[in-house]
N, C-alpha and C positions, 0 to 999 in steps of 0.2 A: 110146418112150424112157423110161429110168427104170426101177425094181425096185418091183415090188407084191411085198408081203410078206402071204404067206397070213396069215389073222385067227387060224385053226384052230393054226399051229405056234407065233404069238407068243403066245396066249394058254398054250401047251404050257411054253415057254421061261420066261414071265413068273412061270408057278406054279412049276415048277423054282428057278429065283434063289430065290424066296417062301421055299420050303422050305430051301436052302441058306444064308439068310440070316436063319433062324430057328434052325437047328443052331450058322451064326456059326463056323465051325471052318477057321482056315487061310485068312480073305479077305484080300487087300490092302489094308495100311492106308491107304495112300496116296486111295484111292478114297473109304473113310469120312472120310477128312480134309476132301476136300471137299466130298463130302455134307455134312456136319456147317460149314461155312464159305458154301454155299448157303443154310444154313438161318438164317441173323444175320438180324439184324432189317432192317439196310440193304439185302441182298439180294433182289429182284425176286422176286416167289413163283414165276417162269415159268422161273426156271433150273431149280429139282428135277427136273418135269416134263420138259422139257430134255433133261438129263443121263440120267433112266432111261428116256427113248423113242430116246435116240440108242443105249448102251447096250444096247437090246432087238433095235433093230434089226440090230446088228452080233452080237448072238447068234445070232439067225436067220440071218442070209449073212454072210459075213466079205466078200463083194464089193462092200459098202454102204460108201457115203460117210458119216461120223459125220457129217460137218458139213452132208448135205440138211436142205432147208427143203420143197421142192417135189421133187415127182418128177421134173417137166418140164426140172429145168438139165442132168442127165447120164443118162448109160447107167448111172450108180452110185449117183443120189439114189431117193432116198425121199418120201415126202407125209408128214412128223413129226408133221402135223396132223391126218390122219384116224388113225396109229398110237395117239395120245395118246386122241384120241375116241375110236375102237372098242376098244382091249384096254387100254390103262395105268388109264384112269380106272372107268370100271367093275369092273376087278381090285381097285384099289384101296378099293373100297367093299366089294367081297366080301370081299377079305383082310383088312380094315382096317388098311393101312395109308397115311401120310398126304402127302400129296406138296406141301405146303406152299399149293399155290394150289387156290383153291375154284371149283366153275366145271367142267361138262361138256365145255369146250374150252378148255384152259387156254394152250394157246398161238395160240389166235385173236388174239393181243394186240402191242402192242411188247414186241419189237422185230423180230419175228418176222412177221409179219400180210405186212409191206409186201416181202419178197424174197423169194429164189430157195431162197440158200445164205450161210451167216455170214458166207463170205469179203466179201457186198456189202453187209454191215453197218457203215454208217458212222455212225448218229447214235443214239450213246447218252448219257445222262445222267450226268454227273459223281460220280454219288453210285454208280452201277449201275457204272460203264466198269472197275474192279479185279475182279469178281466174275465181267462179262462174259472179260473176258479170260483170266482161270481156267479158265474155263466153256471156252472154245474151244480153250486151249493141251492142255487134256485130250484134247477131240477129234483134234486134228490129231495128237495123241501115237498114239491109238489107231489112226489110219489108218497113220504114218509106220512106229511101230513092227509093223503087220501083225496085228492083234489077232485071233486065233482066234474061233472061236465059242467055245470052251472059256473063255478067258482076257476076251472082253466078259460072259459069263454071268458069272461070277467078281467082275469087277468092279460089274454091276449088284447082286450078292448082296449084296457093299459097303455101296453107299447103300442098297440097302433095308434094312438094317440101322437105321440113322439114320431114316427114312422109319418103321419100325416101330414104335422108340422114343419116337417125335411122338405115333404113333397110339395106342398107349399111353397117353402120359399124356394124350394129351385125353379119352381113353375113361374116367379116373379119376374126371371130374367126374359121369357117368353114376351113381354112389355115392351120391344125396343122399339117397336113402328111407332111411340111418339116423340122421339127424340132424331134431330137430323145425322146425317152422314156424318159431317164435320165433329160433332158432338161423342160421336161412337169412335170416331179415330182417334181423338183425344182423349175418351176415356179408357179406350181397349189399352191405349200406347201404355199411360200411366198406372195402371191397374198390373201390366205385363211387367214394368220397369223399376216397381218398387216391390217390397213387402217380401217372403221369400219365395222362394222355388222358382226362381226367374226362370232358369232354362225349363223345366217342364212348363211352365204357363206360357211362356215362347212356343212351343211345338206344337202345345194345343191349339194355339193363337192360328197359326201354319194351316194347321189340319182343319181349324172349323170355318178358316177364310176359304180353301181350297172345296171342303164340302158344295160352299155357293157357288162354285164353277162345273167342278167334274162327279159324274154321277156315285164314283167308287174312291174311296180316297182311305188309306191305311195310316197307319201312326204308331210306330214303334215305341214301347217303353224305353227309359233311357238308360243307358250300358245295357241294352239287350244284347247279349254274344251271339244267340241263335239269329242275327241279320241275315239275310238273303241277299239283300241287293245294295249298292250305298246310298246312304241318305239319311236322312230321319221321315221324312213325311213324302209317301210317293199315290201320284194318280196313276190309279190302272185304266186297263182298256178290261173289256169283258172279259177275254183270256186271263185275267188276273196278273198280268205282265205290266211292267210300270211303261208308264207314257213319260213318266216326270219324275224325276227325282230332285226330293229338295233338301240340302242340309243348312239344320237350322242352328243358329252359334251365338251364346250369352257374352262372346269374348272374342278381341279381336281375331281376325282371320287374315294372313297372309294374303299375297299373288301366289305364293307355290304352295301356300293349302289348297286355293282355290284351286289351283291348277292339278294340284293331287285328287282333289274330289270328279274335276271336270274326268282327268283319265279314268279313273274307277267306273262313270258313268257311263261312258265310251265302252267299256272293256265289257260290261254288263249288256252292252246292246239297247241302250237307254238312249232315245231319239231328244231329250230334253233334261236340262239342269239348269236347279237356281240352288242361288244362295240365302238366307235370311242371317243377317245379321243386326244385331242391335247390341252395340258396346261403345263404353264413352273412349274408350283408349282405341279405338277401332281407325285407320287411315282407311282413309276414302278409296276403296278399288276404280272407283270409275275417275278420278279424275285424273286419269292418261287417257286419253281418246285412242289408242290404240291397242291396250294391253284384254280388251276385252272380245274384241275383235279378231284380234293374235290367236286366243284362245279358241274359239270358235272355227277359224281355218283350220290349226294344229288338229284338232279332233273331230272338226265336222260335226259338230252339235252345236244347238241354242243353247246359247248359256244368257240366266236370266239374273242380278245381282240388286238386291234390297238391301239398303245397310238402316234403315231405321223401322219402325213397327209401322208407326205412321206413313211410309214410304210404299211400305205392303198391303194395308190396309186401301191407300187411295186405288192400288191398282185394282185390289178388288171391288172397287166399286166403279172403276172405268171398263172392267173386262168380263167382266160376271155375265153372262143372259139373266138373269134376275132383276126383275127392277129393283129401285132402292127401296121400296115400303117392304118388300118381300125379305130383303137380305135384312132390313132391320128389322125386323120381327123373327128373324129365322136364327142370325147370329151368333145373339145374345145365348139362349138356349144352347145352340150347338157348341161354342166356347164352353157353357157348362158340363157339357157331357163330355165332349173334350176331355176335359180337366179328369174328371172322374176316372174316364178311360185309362189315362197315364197317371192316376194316383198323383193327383193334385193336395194338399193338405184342406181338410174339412174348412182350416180357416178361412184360406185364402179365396175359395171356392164359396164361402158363406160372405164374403167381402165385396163377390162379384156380384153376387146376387143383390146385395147390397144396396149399387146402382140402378137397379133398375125397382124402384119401389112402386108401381105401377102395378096391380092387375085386375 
């Protein structure tokens, strides 16, 4: 039951659109409209992916149900989840372009995960349920009105278009080798210290500095319950075991939070702790020449304390093996995907890019 779709003719199909949608000559507006309306901030990163795996599939056979989730519900579905895994997402690393959600299987997820076929889609989110419904009247359009291979190619040329233009400007941030150290510290500080989601663009900030040092570096979303160890942002060893734990803080931070975190570190079996902190209401930890030191006897760990961005930032460029052409060219990018990583807001994340108009 169901249609396998050759891996060999989607990926054929896929690079075809690519190219059609790079010329951009003659597509249907109507398709980039929603492309471009998938891509809002409110928007589920899982509809793009979505939309150009259903799309591909109906290029390949005109006999495909748009709206499979599994192969298994008809003689006309598809598996949208292995189509996305084998040919969408890898394509899309090679062509670079950017299909909104991050992630090898991007529709392993809600709303998608738990059925068949959309039609048994009954629980979505209030904030998602307009976007979804887009999302699906598109499909049943493409089935009712009889969509060719010709005219689903066509439209997926559409959204890859939009999908292009994402991969694009995130690829702008990859520019930063002309701009000096000084220039990047300044800008990273003010870019992290305004505008919203300060505390996640802080953690990303954390993670994509730490990238330039240690080979493995993790990065928790924020109020994640499922935490393993304390911190926000920790360097592993190969074992997968933290070398470093680092908690990262939008708001002032105590001596006996710090000293609460330093134990938790201790207790975890964690040979290393720092803090990052950057807040205007924030007292100075280090100005006792003793209380950090105290700290370090009591538990027998390095404890490492940053109270501004700019403060973090200089060390990574004093400590790094990297020289500094490599860290600013490498940075800028990793901060983006950062960002991505912890569901940073499309805005703010288009804001960074921003700065680096360069490529």
């Amino acid at each position: 039951m169901g249609i396998r779709i050759d891996k060999r003719i989607a990926e054929h199909v896929l690079r075809e659109s690519f190219l059609e949608a790079v010329e951009g000559v003659g597509l249907p507006e109507e398709w980039v409209y929603l492309a471009q309306l998938l891509r809002e901030e409110k928007a589920p990163r899982t509809y793009t992916p979505a939309l150009c795996v259903a799309l591909l599939a109906r290029a390949c056979n005109p006999a495909v149900d748009p709206l499979s989730i599994k192969g298994e519900y008809s003689n006309r579905t598809y598996s949208h989840r292995n189509l996305a895994h084998g040919v969408l997402v890898p394509l899309s690393v090679e062509l670079g372009f950017d299909l909104k959600a991050t992630g090898r299987e991007p529709l392993n997820n809600q709303p998608f995960f738990r059925y068949d076929h959309y039609s048994e889609i009954e629980r979505i989110q209030n904030s998602a349920r307009p976007y979804f419904i887009r999302l699906q009247d598109a499909l049943e359009r493409v089935d009712a009105e009889g969509y060719t291979r010709r005219q689903a190619q066509s439209a997926l040329a559409a959204v890859l278009t939009v999908c292009i233009d994402a991969g694009r400007k995130k690829r702008r941030v990859v520019s930063g080798s002309s701009i000096v150290e000084t220039s990047l510290i300044f800008q990273t500080e003010s870019f992290v210290t305004t505008g919203s989601g300060i505390p996640r663009k802080l953690q990303a900030c954390v993670a994509a500095a730490l990238d330039m040092t240690y080979p493995e570096v993790a990065s928790r979303r924020l109020n994640d319950p499922s935490r393993d160890f304390p911190g926000d942002v920790h360097a592993l060893r190969e074992d997968g075991t933290p070398l470093l734990a680092v908690e990262v803080r939008g708001k002032a931070v105590t001596l006996q939070e710090l000293e609460q975190f330093v134990r938790s570190v201790a207790a975890a079996n964690i040979p290393r702790a720092a803090l990052v902190v950057h807040a205007i209401d924030h007292r100075s930890l280090l100005a006792s020449d003793t209380a950090i030191p105290k700290l370090e006897d009591n538990y027998e760990r390095v404890v490492k304390v940053s109270e501004s961005v700019s403060s973090f930032m200089r060390d990574l460029f004093v400590w790094s093996s990297r020289d500094a052409v490599e860290i600013l060219s490498s940075f800028p990018d990793g901060m983006y995907k950062r960002m991505a990583e912890i569901e940073v807001s499309q805005h703010e994340m288009d804001r960074w890019a921003d700065l680096f108009p360069d490529w």
